[in-house]
Gaussian input, Z-matrix of N, CA and C with variables (Angstrom, degrees):
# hf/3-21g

backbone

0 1
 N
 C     1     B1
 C     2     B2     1     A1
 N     3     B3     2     A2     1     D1
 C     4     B4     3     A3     2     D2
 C     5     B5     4     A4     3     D3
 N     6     B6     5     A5     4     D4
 C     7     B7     6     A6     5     D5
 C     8     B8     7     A7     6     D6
 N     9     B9     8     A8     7     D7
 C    10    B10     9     A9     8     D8
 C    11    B11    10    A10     9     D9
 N    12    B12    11    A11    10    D10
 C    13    B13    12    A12    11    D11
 C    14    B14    13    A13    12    D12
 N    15    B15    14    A14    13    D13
 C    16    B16    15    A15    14    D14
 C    17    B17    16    A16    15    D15
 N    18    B18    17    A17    16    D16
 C    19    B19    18    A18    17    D17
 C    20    B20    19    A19    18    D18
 N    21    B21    20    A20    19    D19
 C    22    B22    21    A21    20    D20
 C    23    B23    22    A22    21    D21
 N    24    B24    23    A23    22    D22
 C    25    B25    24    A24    23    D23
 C    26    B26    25    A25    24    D24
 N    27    B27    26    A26    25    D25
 C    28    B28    27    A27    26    D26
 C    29    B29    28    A28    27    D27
 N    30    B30    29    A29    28    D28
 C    31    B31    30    A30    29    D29
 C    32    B32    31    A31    30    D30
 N    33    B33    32    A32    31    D31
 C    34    B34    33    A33    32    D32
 C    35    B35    34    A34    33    D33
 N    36    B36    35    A35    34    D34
 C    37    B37    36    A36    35    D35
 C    38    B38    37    A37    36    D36
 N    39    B39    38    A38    37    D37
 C    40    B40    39    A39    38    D38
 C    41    B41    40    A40    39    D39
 N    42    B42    41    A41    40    D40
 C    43    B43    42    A42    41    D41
 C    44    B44    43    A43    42    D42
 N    45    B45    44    A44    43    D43
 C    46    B46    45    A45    44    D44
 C    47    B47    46    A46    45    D45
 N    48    B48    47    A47    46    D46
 C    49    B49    48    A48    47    D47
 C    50    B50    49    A49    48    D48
 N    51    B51    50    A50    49    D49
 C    52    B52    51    A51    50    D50
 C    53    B53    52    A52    51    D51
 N    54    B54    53    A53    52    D52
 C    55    B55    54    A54    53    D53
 C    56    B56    55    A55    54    D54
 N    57    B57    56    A56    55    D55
 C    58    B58    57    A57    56    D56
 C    59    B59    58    A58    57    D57
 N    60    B60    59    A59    58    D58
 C    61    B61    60    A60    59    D59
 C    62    B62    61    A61    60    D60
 N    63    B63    62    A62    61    D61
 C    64    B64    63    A63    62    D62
 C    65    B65    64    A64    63    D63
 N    66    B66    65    A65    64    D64
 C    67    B67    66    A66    65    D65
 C    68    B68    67    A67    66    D66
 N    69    B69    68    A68    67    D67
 C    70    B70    69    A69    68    D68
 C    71    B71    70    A70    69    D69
 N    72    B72    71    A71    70    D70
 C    73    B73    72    A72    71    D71
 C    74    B74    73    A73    72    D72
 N    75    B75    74    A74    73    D73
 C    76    B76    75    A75    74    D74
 C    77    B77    76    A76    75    D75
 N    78    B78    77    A77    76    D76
 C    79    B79    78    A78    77    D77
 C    80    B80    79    A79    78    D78
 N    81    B81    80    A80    79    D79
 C    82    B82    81    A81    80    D80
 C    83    B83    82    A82    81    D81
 N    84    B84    83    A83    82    D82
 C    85    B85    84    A84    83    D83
 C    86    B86    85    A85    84    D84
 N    87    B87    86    A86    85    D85
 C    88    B88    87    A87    86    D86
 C    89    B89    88    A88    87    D87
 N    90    B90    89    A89    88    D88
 C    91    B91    90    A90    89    D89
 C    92    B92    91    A91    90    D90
 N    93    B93    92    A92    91    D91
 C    94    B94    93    A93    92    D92
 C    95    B95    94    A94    93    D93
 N    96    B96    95    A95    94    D94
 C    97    B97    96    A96    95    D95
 C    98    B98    97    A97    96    D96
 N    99    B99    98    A98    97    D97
 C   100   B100    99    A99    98    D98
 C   101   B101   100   A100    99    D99
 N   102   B102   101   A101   100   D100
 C   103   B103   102   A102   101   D101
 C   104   B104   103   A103   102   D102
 N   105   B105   104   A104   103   D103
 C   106   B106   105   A105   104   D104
 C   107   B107   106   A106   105   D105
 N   108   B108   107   A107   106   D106
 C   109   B109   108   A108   107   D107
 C   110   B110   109   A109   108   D108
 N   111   B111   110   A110   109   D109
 C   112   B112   111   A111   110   D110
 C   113   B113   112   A112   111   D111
 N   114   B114   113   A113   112   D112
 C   115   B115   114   A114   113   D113
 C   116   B116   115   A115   114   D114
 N   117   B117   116   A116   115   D115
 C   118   B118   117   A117   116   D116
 C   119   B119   118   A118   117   D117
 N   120   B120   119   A119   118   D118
 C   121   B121   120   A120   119   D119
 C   122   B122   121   A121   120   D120
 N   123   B123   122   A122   121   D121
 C   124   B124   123   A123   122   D122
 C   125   B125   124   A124   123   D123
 N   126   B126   125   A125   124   D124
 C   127   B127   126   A126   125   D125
 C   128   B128   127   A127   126   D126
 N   129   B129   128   A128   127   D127
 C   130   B130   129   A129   128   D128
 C   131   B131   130   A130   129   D129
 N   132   B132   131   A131   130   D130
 C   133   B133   132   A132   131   D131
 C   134   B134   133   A133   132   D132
 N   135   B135   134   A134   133   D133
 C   136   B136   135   A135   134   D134
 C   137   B137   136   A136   135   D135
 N   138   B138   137   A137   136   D136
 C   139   B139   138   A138   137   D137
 C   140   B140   139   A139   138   D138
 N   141   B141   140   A140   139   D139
 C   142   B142   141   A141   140   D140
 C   143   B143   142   A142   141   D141
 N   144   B144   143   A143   142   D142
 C   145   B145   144   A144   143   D143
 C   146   B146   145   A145   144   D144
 N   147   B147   146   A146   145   D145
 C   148   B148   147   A147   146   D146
 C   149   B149   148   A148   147   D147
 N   150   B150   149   A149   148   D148
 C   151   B151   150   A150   149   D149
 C   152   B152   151   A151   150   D150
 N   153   B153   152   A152   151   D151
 C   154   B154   153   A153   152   D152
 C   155   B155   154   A154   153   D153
 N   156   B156   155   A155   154   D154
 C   157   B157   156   A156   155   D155
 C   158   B158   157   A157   156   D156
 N   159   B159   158   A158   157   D157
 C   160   B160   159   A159   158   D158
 C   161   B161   160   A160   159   D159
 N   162   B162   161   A161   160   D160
 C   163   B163   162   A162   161   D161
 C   164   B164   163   A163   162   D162
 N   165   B165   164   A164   163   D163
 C   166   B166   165   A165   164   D164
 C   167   B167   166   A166   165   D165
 N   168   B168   167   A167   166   D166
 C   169   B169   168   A168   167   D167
 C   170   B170   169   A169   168   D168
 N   171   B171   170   A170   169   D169
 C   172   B172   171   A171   170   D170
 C   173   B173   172   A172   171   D171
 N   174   B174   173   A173   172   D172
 C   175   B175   174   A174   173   D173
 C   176   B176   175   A175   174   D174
 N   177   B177   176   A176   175   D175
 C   178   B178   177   A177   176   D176
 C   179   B179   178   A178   177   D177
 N   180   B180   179   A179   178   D178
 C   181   B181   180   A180   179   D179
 C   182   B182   181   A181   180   D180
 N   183   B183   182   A182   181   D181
 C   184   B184   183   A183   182   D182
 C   185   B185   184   A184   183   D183
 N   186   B186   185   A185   184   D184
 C   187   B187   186   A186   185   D185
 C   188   B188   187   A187   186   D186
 N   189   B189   188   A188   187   D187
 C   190   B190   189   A189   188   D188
 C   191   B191   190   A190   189   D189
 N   192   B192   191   A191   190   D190
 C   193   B193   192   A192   191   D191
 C   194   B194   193   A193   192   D192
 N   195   B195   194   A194   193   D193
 C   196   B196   195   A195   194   D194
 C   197   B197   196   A196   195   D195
 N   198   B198   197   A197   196   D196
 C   199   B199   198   A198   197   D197
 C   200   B200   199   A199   198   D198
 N   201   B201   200   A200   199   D199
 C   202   B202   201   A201   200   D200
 C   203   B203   202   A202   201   D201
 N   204   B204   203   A203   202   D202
 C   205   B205   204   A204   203   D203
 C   206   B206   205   A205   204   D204
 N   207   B207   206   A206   205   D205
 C   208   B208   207   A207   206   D206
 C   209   B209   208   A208   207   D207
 N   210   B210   209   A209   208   D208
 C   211   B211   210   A210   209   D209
 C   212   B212   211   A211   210   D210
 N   213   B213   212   A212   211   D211
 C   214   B214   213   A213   212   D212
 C   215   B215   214   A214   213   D213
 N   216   B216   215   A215   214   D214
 C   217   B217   216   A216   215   D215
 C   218   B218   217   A217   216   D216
 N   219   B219   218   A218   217   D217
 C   220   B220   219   A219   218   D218
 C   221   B221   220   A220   219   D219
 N   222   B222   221   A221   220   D220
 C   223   B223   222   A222   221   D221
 C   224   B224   223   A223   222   D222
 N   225   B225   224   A224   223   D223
 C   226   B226   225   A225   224   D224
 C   227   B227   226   A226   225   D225
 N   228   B228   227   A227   226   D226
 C   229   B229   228   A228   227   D227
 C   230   B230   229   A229   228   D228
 N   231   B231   230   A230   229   D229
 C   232   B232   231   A231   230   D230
 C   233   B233   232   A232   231   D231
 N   234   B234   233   A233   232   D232
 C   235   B235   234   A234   233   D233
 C   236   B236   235   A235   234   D234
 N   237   B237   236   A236   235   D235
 C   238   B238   237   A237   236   D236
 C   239   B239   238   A238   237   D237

   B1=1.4557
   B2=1.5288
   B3=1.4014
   B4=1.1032
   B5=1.4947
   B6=1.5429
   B7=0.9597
   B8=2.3870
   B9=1.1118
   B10=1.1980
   B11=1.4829
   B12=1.7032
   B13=1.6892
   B14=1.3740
   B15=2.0060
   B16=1.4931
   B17=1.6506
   B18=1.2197
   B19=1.7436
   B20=1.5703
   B21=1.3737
   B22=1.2359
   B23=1.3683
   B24=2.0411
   B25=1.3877
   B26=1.7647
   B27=1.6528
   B28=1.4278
   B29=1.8441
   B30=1.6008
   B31=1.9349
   B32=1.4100
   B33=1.6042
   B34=1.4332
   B35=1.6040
   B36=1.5249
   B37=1.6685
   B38=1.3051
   B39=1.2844
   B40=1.6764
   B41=1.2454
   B42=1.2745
   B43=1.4179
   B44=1.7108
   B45=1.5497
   B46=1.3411
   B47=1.5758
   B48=1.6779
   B49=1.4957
   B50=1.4158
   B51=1.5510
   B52=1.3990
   B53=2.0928
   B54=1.0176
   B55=2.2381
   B56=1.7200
   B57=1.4478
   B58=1.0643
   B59=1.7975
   B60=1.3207
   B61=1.1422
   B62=1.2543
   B63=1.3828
   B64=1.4228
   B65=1.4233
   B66=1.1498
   B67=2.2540
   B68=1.7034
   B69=0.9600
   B70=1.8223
   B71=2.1081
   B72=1.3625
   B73=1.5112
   B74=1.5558
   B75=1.5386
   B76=1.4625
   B77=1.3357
   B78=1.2625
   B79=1.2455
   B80=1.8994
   B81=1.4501
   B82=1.6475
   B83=1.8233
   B84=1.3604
   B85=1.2650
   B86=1.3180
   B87=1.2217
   B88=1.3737
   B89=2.2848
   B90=1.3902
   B91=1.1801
   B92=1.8754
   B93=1.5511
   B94=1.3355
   B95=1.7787
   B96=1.3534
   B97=1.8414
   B98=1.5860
   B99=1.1160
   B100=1.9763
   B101=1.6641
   B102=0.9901
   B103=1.6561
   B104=2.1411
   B105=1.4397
   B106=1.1448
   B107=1.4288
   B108=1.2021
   B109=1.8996
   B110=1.4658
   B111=1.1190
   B112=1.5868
   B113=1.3244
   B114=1.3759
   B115=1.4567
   B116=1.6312
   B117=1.5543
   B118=0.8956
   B119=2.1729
   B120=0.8827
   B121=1.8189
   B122=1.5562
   B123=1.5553
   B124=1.5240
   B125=1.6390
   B126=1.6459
   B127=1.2537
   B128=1.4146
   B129=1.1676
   B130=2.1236
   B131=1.5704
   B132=1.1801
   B133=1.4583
   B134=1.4527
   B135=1.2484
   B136=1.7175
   B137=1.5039
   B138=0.9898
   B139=1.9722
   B140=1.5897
   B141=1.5371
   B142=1.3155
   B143=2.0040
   B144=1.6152
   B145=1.3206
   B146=1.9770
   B147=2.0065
   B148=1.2274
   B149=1.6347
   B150=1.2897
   B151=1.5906
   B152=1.3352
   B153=1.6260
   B154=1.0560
   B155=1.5738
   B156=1.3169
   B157=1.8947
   B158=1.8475
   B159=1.0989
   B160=1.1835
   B161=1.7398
   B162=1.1270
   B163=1.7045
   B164=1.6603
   B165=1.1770
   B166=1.8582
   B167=1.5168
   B168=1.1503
   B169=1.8103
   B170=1.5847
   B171=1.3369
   B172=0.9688
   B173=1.1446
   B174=1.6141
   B175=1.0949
   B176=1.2891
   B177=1.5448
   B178=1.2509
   B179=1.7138
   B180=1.3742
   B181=1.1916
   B182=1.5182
   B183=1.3715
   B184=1.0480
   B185=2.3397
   B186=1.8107
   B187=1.7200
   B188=1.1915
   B189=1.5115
   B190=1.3214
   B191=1.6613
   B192=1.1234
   B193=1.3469
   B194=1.4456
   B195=1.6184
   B196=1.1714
   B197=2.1698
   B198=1.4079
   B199=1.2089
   B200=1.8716
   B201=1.2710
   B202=1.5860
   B203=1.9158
   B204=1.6323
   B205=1.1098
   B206=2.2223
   B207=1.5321
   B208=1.7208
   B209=1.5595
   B210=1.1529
   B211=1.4565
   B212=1.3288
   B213=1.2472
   B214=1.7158
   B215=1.8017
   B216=1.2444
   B217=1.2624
   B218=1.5559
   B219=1.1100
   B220=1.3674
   B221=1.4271
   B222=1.7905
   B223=1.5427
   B224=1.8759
   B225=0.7744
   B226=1.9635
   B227=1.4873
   B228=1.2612
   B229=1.8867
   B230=1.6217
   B231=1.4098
   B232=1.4205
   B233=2.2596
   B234=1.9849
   B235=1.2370
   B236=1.8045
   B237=1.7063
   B238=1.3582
   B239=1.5313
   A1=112.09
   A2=126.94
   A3=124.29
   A4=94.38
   A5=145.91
   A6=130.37
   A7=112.62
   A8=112.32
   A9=108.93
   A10=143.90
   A11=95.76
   A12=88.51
   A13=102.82
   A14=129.89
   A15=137.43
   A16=96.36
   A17=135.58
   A18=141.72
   A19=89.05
   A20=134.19
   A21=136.77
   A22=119.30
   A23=88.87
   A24=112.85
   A25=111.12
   A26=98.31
   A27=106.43
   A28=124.21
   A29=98.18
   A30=107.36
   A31=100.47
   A32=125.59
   A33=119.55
   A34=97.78
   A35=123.55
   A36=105.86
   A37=91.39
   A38=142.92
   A39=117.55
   A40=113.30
   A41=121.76
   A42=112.31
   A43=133.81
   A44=101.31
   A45=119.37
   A46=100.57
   A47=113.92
   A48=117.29
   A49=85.98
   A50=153.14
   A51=147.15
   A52=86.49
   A53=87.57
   A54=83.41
   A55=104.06
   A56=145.84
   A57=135.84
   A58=136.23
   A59=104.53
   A60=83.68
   A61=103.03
   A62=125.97
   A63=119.07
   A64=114.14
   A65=109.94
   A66=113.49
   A67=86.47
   A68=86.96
   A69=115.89
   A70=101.87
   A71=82.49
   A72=107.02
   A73=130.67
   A74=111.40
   A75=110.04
   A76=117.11
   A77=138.61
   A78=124.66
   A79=81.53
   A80=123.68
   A81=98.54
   A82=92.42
   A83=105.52
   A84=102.31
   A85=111.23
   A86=114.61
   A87=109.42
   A88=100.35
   A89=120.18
   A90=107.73
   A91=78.60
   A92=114.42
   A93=104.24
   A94=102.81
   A95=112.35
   A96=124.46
   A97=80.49
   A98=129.16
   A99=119.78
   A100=97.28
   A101=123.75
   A102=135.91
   A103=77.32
   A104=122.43
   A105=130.86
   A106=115.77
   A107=123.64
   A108=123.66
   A109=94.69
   A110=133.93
   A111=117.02
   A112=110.71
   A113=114.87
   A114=120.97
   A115=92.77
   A116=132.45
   A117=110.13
   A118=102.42
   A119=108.13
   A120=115.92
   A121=105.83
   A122=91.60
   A123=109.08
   A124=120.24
   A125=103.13
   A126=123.46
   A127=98.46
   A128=129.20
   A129=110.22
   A130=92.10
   A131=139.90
   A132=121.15
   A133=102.94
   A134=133.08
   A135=122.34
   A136=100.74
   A137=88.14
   A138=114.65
   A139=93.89
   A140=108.23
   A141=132.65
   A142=95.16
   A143=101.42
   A144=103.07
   A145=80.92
   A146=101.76
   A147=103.72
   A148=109.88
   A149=92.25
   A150=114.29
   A151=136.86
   A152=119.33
   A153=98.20
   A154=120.14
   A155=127.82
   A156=109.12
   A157=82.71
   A158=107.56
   A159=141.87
   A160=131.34
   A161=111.57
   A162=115.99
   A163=103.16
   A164=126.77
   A165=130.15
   A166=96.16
   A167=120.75
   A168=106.59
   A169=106.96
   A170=143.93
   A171=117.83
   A172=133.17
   A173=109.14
   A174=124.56
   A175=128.54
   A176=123.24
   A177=131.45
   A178=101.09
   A179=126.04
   A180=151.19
   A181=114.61
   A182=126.37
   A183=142.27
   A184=115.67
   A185=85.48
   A186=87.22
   A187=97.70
   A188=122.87
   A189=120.53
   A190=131.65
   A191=106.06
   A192=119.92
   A193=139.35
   A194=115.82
   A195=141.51
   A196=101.66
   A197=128.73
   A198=120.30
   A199=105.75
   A200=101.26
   A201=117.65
   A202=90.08
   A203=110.08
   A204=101.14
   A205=107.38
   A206=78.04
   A207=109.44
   A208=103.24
   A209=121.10
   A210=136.99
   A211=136.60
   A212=102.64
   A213=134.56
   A214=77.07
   A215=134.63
   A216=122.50
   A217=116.56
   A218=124.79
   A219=129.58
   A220=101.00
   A221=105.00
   A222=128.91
   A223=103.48
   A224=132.90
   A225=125.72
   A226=113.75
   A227=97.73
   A228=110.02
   A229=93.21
   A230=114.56
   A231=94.67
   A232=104.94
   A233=84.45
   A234=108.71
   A235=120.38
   A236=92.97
   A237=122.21
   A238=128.47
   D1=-5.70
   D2=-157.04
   D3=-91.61
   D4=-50.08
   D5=178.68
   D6=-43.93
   D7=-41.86
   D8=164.08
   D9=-78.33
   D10=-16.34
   D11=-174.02
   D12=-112.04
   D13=7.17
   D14=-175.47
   D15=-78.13
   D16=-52.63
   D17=-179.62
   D18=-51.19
   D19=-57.50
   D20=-169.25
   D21=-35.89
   D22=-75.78
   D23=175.87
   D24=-40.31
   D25=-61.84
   D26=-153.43
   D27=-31.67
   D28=-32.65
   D29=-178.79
   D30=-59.43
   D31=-25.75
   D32=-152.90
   D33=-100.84
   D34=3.62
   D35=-165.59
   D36=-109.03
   D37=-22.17
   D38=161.69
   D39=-38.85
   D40=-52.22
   D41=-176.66
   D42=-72.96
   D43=15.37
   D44=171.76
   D45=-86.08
   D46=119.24
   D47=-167.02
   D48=-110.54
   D49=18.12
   D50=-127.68
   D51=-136.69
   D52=111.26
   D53=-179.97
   D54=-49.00
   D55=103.44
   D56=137.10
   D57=-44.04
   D58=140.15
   D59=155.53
   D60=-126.50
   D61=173.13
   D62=-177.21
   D63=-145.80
   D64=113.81
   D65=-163.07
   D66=-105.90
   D67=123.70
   D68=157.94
   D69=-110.94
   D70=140.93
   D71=143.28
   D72=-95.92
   D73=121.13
   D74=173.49
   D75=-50.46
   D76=-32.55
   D77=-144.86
   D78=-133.70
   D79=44.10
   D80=-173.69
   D81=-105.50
   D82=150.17
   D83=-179.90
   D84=-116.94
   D85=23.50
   D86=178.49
   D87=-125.81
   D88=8.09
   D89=178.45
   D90=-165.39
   D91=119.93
   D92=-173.14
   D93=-98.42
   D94=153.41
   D95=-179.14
   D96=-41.98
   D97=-48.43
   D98=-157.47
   D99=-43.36
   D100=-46.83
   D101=-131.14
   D102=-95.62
   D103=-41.52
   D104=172.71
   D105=-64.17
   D106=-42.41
   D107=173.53
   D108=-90.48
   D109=5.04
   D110=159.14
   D111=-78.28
   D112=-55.80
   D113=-172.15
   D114=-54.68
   D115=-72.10
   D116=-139.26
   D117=-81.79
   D118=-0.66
   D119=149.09
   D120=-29.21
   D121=-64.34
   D122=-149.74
   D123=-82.46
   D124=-25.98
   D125=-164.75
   D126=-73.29
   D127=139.94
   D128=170.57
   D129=-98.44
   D130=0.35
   D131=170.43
   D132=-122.16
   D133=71.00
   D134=-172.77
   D135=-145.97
   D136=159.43
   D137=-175.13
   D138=-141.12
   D139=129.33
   D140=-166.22
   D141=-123.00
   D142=100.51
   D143=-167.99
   D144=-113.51
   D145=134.43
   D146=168.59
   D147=-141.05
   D148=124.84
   D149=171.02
   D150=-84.08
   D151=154.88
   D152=175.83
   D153=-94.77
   D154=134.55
   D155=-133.82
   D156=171.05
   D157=170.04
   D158=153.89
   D159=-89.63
   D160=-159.47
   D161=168.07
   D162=-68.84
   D163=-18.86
   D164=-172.57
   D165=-115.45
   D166=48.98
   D167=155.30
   D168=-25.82
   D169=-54.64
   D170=-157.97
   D171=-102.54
   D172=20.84
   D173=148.92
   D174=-111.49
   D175=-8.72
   D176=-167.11
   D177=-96.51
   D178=-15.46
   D179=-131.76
   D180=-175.02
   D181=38.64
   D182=-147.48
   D183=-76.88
   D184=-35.41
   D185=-176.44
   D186=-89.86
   D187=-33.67
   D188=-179.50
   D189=-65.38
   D190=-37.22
   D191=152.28
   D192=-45.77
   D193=-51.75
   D194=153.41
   D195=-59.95
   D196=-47.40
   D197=-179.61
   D198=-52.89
   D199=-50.49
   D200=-158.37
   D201=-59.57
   D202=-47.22
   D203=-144.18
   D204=-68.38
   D205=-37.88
   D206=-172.98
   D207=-55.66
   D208=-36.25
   D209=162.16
   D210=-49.28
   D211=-41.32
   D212=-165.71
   D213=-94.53
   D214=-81.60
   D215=-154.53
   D216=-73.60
   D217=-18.51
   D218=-175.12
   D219=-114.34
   D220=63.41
   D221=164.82
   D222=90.53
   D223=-25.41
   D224=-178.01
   D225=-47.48
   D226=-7.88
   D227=-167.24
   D228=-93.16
   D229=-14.32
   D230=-150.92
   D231=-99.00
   D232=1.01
   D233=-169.28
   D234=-73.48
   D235=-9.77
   D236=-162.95
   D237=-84.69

């Protein structure tokens, strides 16, 4: 659905005032980094973090994931 409902979404994520972050996997074949640098295009508070990983960054990519995330909440959001 994502090739049809991202054009959809996209008018509605400026108005997301909430800091995103957004983890892509390089290599995931089921949600591609594109669909990840869109959001954070679109987001006005987002950080577009991409790994090398699959669809499970956080298991494929396990310290890094946990680094990115521990970061983002204990102030990385506020960098945005």
């Amino acid at each position: 659905a994502y090739p049809r409902d991202l054009p959809r979404l996209q008018a509605l994520l400026p108005t997301v005032t909430t800091p995103v972050l957004v983890i892509s996997g390089k290599d995931d074949p089921i949600v591609p980094p594109a669909n990840g640098e869109l959001l954070a295009r679109n987001l006005p508070h987002a950080a577009h973090r991409v790994f090398h990983a699959g669809h499970f960054v956080w298991e494929d990519d396990a310290a890094g994931y946990m680094d990115a995330v521990s970061a983002w909440v204990t102030g990385g959001y506020r960098q945005v």
